[in-house]
C-alpha positions in Angstrom: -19.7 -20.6 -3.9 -17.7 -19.1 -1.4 -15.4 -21.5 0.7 -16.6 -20.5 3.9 -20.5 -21.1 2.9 -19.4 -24.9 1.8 -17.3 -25.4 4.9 -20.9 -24.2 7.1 -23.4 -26.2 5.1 -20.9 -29.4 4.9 -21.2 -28.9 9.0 -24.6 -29.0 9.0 -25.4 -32.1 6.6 -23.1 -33.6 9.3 -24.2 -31.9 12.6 -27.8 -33.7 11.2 -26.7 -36.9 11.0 -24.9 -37.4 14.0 -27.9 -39.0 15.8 -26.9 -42.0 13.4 -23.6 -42.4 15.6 -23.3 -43.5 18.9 -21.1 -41.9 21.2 -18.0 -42.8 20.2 -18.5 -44.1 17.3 -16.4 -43.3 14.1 -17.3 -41.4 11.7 -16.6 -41.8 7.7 -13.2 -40.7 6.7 -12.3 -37.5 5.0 -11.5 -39.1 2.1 -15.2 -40.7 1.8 -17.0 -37.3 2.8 -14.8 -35.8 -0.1 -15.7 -38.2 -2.7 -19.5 -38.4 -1.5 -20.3 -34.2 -1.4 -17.9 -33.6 -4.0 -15.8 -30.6 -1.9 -12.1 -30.0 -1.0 -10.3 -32.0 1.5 -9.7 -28.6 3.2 -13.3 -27.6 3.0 -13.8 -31.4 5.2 -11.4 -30.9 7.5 -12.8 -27.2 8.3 -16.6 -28.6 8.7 -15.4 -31.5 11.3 -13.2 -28.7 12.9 -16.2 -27.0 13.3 -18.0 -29.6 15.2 -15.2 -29.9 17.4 -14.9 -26.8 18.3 -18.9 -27.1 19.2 -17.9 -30.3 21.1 -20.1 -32.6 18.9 -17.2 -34.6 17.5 -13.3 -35.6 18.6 -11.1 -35.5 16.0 -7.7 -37.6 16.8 -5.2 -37.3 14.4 -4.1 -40.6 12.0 -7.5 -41.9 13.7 -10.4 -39.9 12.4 -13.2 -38.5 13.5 -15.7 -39.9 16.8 -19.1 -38.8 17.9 -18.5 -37.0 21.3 -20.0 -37.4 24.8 -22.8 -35.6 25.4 -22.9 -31.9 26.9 -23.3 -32.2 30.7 -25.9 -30.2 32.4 -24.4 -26.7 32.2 -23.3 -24.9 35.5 -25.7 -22.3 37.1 -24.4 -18.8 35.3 -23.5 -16.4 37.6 -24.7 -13.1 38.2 -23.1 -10.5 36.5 -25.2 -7.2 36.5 -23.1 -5.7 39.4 -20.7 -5.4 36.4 -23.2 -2.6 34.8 -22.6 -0.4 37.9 -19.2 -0.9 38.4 -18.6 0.1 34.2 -20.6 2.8 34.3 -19.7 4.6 37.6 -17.7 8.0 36.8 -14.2 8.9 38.4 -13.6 12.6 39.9 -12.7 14.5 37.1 -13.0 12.3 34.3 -14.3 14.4 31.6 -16.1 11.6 29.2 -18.0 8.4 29.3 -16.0 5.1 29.3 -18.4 3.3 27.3 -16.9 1.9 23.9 -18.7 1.8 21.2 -17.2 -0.9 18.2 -21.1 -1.3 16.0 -19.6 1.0 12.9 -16.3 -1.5 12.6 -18.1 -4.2 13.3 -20.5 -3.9 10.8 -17.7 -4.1 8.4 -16.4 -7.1 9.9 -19.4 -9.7 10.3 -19.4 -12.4 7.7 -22.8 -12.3 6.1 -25.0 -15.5 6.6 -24.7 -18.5 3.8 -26.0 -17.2 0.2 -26.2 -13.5 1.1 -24.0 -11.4 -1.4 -21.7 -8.7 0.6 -21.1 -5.4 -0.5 -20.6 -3.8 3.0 -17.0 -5.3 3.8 -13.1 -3.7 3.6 -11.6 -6.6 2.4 -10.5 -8.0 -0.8 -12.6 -10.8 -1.8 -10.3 -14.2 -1.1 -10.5 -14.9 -5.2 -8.4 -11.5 -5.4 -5.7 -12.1 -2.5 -2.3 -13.4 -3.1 -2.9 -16.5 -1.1 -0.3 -18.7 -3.2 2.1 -15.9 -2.7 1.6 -15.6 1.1 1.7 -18.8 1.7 5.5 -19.0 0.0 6.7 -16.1 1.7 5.2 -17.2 4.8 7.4 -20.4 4.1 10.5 -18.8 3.0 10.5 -16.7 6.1 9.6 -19.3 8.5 13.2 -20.7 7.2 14.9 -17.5 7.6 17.8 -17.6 10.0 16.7 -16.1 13.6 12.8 -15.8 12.0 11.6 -17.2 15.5 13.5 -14.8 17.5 12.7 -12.1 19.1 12.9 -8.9 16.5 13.8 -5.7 17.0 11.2 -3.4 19.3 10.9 -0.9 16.3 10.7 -3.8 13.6 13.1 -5.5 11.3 15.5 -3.2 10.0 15.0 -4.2 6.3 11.0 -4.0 6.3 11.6 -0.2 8.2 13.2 0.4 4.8 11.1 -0.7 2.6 8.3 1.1 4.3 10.7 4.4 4.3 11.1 4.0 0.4 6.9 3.8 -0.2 6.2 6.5 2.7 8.7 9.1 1.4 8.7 8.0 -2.4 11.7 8.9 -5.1 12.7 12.0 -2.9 14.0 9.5 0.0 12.4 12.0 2.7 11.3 9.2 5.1 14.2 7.5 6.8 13.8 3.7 8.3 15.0 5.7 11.8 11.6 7.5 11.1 9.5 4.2 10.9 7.7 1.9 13.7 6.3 -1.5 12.5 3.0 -1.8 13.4 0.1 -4.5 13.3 -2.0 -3.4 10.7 -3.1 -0.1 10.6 -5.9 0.1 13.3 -3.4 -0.2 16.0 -1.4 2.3 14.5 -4.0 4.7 14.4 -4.9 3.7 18.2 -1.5 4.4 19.1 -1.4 7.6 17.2 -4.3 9.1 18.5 -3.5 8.0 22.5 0.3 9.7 21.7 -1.3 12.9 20.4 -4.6 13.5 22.2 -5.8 13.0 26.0 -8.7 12.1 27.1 -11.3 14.6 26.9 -9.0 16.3 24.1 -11.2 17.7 20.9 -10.0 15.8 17.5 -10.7 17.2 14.0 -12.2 14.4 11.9 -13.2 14.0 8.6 -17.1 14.1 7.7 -17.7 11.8 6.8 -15.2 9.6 8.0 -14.2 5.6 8.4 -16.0 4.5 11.3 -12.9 2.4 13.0 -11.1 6.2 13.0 -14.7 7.4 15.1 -14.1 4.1 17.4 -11.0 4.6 18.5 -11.3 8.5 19.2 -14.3 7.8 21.5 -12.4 5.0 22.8 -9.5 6.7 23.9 -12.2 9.4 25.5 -11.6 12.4 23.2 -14.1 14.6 21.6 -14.9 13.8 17.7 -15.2 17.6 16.2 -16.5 16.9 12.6 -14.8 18.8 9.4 -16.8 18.7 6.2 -15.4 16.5 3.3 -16.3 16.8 -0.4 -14.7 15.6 -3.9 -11.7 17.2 -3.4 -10.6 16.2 0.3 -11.3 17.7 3.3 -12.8 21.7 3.2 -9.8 23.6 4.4 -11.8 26.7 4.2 -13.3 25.6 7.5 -10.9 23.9 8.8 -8.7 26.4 10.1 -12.1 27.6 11.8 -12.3 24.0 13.3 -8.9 24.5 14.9 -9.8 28.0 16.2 -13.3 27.1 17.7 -12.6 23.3 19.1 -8.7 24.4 20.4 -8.1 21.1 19.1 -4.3 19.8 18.1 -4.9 16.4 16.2 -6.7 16.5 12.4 -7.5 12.7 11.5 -7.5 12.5 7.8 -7.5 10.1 4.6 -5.8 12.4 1.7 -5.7 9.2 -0.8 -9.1 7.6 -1.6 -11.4 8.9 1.5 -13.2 6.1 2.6 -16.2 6.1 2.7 -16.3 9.2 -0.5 -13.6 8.2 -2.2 -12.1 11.5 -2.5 -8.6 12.6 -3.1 -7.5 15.5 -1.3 -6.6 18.2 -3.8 -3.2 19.7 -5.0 -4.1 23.0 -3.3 -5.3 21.5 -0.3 -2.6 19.5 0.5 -0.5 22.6 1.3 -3.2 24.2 3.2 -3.8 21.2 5.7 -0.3 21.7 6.4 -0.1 25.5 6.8 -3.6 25.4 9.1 -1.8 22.6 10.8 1.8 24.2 11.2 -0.1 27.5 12.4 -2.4 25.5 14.9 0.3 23.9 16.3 -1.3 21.1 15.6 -0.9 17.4 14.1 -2.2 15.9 11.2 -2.6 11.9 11.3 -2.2 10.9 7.8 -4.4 7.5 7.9 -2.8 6.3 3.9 -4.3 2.8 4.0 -5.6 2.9 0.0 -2.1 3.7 -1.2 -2.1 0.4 -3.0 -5.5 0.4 -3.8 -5.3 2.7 -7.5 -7.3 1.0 -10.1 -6.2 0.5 -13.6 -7.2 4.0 -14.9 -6.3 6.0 -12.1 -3.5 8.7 -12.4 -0.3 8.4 -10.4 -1.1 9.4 -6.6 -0.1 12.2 -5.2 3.0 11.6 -2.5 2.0 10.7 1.1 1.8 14.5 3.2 4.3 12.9 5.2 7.4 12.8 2.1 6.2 17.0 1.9 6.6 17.7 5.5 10.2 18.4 7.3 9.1 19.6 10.2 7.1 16.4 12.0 3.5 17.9 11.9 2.6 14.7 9.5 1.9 11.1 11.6 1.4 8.4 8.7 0.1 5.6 8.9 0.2 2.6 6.3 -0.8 -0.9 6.6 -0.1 -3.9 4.0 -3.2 -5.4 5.3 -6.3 -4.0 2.5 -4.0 -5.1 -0.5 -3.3 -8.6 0.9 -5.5 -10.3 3.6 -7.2 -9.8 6.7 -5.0 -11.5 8.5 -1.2 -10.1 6.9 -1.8 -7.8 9.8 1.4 -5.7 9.1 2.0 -1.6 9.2 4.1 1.0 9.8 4.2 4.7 11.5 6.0 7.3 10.1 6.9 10.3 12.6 9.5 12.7 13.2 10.9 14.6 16.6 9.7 13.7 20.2 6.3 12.3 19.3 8.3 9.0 17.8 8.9 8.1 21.0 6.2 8.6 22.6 4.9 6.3 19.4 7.5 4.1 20.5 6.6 3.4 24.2 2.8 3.5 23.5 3.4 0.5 21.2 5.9 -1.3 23.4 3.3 -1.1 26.5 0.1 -2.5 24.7 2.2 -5.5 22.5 5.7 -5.8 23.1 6.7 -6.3 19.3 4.4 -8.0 15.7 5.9 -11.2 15.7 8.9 -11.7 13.8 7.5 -14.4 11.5 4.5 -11.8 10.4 7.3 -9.5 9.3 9.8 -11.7 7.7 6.8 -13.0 5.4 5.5 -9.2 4.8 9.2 -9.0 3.4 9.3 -12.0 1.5 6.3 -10.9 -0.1 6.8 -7.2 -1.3 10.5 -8.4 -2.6 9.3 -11.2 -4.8 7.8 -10.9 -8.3 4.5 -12.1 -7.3 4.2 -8.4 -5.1 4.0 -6.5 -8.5 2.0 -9.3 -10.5 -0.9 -9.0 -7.8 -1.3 -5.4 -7.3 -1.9 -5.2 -11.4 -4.2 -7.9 -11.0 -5.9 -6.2 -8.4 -6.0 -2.9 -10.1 -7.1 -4.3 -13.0 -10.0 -6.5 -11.4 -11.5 -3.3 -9.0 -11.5 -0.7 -12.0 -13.6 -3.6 -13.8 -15.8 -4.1 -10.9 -16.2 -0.5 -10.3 -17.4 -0.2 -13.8 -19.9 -3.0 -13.5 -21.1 -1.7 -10.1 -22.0 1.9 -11.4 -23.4 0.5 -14.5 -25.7 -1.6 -12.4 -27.4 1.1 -10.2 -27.5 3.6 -13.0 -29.6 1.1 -14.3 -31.7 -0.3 -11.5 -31.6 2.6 -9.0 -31.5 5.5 -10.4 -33.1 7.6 -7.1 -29.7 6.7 -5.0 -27.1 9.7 -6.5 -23.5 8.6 -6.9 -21.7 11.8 -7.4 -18.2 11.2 -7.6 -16.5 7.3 -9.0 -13.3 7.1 -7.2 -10.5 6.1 -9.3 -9.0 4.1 -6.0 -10.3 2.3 -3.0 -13.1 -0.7 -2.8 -16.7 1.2 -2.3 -18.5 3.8 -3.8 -20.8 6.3 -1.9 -24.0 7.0 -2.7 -26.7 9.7 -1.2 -30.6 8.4 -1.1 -33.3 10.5 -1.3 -34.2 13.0 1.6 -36.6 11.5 4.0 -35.4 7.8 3.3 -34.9 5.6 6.5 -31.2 4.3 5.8 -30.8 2.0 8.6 -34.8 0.2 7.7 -33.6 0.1 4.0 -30.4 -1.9 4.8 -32.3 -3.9 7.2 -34.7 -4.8 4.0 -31.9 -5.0 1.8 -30.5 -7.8 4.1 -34.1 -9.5 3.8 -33.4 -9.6 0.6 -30.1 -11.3 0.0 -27.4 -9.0 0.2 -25.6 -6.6 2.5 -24.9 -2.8 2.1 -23.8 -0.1 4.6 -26.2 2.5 6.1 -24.3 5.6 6.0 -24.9 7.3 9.9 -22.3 5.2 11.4 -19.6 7.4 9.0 -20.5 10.8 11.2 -19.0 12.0 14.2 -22.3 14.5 14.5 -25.5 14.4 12.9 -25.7 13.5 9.0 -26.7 16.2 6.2 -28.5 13.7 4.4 -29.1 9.7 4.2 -26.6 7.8 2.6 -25.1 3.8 1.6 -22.1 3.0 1.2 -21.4 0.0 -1.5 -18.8 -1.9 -2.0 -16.9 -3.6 -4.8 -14.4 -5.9 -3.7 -16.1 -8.5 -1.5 -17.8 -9.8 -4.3 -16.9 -12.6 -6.4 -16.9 -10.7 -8.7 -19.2 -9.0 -12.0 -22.1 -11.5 -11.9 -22.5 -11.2 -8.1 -22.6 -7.7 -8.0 -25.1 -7.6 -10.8 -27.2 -9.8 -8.5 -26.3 -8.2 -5.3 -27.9 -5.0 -6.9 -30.6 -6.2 -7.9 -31.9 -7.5 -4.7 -30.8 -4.2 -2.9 -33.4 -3.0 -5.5 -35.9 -5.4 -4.1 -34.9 -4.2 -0.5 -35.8 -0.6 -1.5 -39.3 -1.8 -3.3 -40.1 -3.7 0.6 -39.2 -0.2 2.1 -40.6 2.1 -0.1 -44.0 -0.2 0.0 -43.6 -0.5 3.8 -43.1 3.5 4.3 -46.0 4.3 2.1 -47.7 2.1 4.1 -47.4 3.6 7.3 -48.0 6.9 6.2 -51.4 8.5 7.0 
C-alpha cells in the first residue's frame, strides 16, 4: 500500500473517533497508535499532522496530541464576483486573452483517491526514487561551509559544471559561463519562452506535445501553432512551412523521448531543425527532460542539439527533477549570445536565486556513487515495466493501437478507435479503479484522432499495472455498453 493511502486512512479511523475525546483531552501516544494499527511511526505522525492542519487536534511537542476546540461559526464570505469583471476586462491593444489555463498539468499532478492505481502521472513511483540517497546528500550539504548563504545569481559554480559536462557531452561544447541554474525544468521553460516570444507572438510546438509546454505558451499570451510529430521526431518537412506561414521565431521541442509519443527525433532531422531554424532566424527550445530516463535496452542517446550548435539558435533545458523526486526541484538553461541575459534577468526578477541548500544537495547527489547505482536501477526497473505494460494491453485491449514502444521515458501512447469519446472513457476508467490520460489536452489545435496516454512509472510496480489494465478494460466495457446505449 502506498504510504500516502495509510497516512489518509490512519486519519480517518482517527478523525472518527475523536467524539470519544473531549476537548482537550489527550489522545493515545504515537507509540500506542503504532503498535495498535501496525504502521510506521512516520505514517502516525503524518495522520495527526493531518488533523492539525484541519484543526481537529493540537499537537505539542514532548506532550502529545489533544482534541481541539471546536470551529467557531465561520465569518460571512465576502463577495467576490466583481473579481470576474475586473479578470476578464481587455486592455487597448492587448492581442490575447489573460485567462490561464493549468487543467492539462494538473491532471498530471493530482494524487489519485485511496486504492485507485495511477497510470496518468510524470513521476517516478516513490519505491524507485533515491530517497536514502537524497536524504544523505541533503545532509552532507546542509553541513557544507556557506550552504545557508546566499549563492551565486547564476548558480553554484561547481553544479554550472557539472550541468555543462551532461549538456555538451565528451566534446566539452557547453561551458559552465553558458549555464543558469534553474528550479526544475518548468520554470526554465517559462523563462525561456517569456525571453524569446511576446505576447501575442506565434510559437511552433510539437503535436502532440506535453501539456505543461501548451500552459505556459498560453500563459505568457502567445499563439500555440501546432507542427506534426511522428516516430521519428518532429516532421521537418513541414516545418520550415510552419515558420513561413505563422512568421514565428521560437520552435518548442522534445528531441529525446517526446512525451507524450515517445519519439526520438531522427539523425537526419536533427540537422534540419537546425538549418529551418538558422534560416528562420529563429530559436529552437530544446525541452531535454528524459535525458536520464533510457531504459536498460535503449541505444546510447543522441547528444543534446545544444552540444551541435555554435551559433546560439539552441535554448536547453534540463531538469534533475524526473530521475529523482518531485520535489529535487533543480535545472539548468543552457544558452549562448544576448539571449543569456535576457535568461538571466527574467529569472532574477520572478525568484531571485534556487536556494543554496537545493543545489549543494543536487551536487552531493550526482557526485556520490549512489547517482550511478540509481539510474541503472531505474533503467532497469522502467524497461521491465514497459514490457509488462505492453504485454498487458496486447492482451486485454487489443482495439487501443500502440504503434511505437519507446526505448526511454515513463508512458506509452496509444490511439483508440475513431469515434471513441476519450475524455467519457477515462472518466469510466476512473469509475473503475485506475487513472489514465485522455489524449486532447496534448494538442495545441484540434486532434487527428482519439488517444490515452499510459503510464509506467507511478505504479508500484508489475502486479499493479497488470491490475491497473485490467480495470481500464472494465472502464472501456462501461463505455462501450454506455455508448451503444445511447445510440438510436
Amino acid at each position: 500500500m502506498h504510504e500516502r493511502n495509510s497516512v489518509s486512512e490512519l486519519a480517518g479511523v482517527l478523525r472518527g473517533e475523536l467524539s470519544r475525546y473531549s476537548v482537550g483531552e489527550k489522545l493515545p501516544s504515537s507509540r500506542a497508535l503504532v503498535d495498535r494499527f501496525r504502521v510506521s511511526p512516520v505514517t502516525v505522525s503524518r495522520a495527526l499532522g493531518t488533523l492539525a492542519a484541519e484543526g481537529l487536534v493540537v499537537t505539542r511537542p514532548g506532550a502529545g496530541a489533544f482534541r481541539a476546540a471546536p470551529h467557531s461559526a465561520p465569518a460571512r464570505p465576502g463577495d467576490t464576483s466583481w473579481q470576474q469583471v475586473a479578470l476578464s476586462v481587455e486592455t487597448p491593444g492587448e492581442a490575447v486573452p489573460r485567462a490561464v489555463d493549468a487543467s492539462g498539468v494538473l491532471g498530471t499532478l493530482a494524487e489519485p483517491p485511496p486504492g485507485v492505481v495511477e497510470l496518468s502521472g510524470g513521476y517516478l513511483h516513490p519505491t524507485l526514487q533515491p530517497e536514502r540517497a537524497l536524504a544523505a546528500a541533503l545532509g552532507r550539504a546542509g553541513r557544507r561551509p556557506g550552504a545557508w548563504g546566499r549563492p551565486p545569481i547564476d548558480g553554484v559554480g561547481e553544479l554550472r559544471a557539472w550541468f555543462a559536462r551532461e549538456i555538451g557531452g565528451p566534446a566539452g561544447t557547453v561551458a559552465p559561463s553558458d549555464v543558469l541554474v534553474t528550479a526544475g525544468g518548468q520554470s526554465a521553460l517559462a523563462a525561456a519562452l517569456r525571453a524569446l516570444a511576446p505576447p501575442g507572438a506565434p510559437v511552433l510546438v510539437e503535436s502532440p506535445a506535453y501539456p505543461g509546454i501548451l500552459a505556459v505558451a498560453r500563459a505568457s499570451g502567445q499563439r500555440l501553432v501546432p507542427v506534426p510529430v511522428d516516430a521519428r521526431g518532429v516532421r521537418t518537412d513541414l516545418l520550415a512551412e510552419a515558420f513561413r506561414a505563422s512568421g514565428a521565431r521560437v520552435l518548442v521541442c522534445q528531441p529525446l523521448y517526446q512525451n507524450p509519443t515517445g519519439a526520438i527525433l531522427a539523425g537526419e532531422r536533427r540537422r534540419e531543425v537546425l538549418r529551418i531554424a538558422r534560416e528562420a532566424g529563429a530559436f529552437v527550445v530544446e525541452d531535454d527532460f528524459a535525458r536520464f530516463l533510457s531504459h536498460e535496452d535503449a541505444p546510447a542517446p543522441a547528444p543534446a542539439l545544444a552540444a551541435e550548435d555554435p551559433d546560439g539558435i539552441v535554448v536547453h533545458v534540463c531538469s534533475l527533477t524526473k530521475i529523482t523526486s518531485p520535489s529535487l526541484r533543480v535545472g539548468a538553461l543552457a544558452a549562448r549570445g544576448p539571449v543569456l541575459e535576457r535568461l538571466r534577468a527574467i529569472q532574477v526578477v520572478d525568484s531571485f536565486f534556487v536556494p543554496r541548500p537545493l543545489q549543494e544537495a543536487a551536487l552531493e547527489l550526482v557526485g556520490s556513487p549512489a547517482w550511478f547505482r540509481h539510474r541503472r536501477t531505474v533503467a532497469a526497473e522502467l524497461r521491465t515495466r514497459r514490457e509488462a505494460l505492453l504485454t498487458a494491453l496486447e492482451r486485454e485491449l487489443p482495439d487501443l493501437k500502440v504503434d511505437f514502444a519507446p526505448p526511454g521515458g515513463f508512458y506509452v501512447w496509444g490511439r483508440l478507435p475513431d469515434g471513441t469519446d476519450e475524455a467519457a472513457l477515462a472518466a469510466a476508467a476512473l469509475r473503475a479503479g485506475v487513472v489514465v490520460s485522455p489524449g486532447r489536452p496534448y494538442f495545441a489545435a484540434e486532434a487527428p484522432a482519439p488517444f490515452l496516454r499510459i503510464g509506467f512509472a507511478t505504479a508500484a510496480g508489475t502486479a499493479e499495472l497488470e491490475e491497473g489494465v485490467r480495470r481500464l478494460r472494465t472502464g472501456w466495457a462501461e463505455w462501450a455498453g454506455a455508448a451503444a446505449a445511447a445510440t438510436p
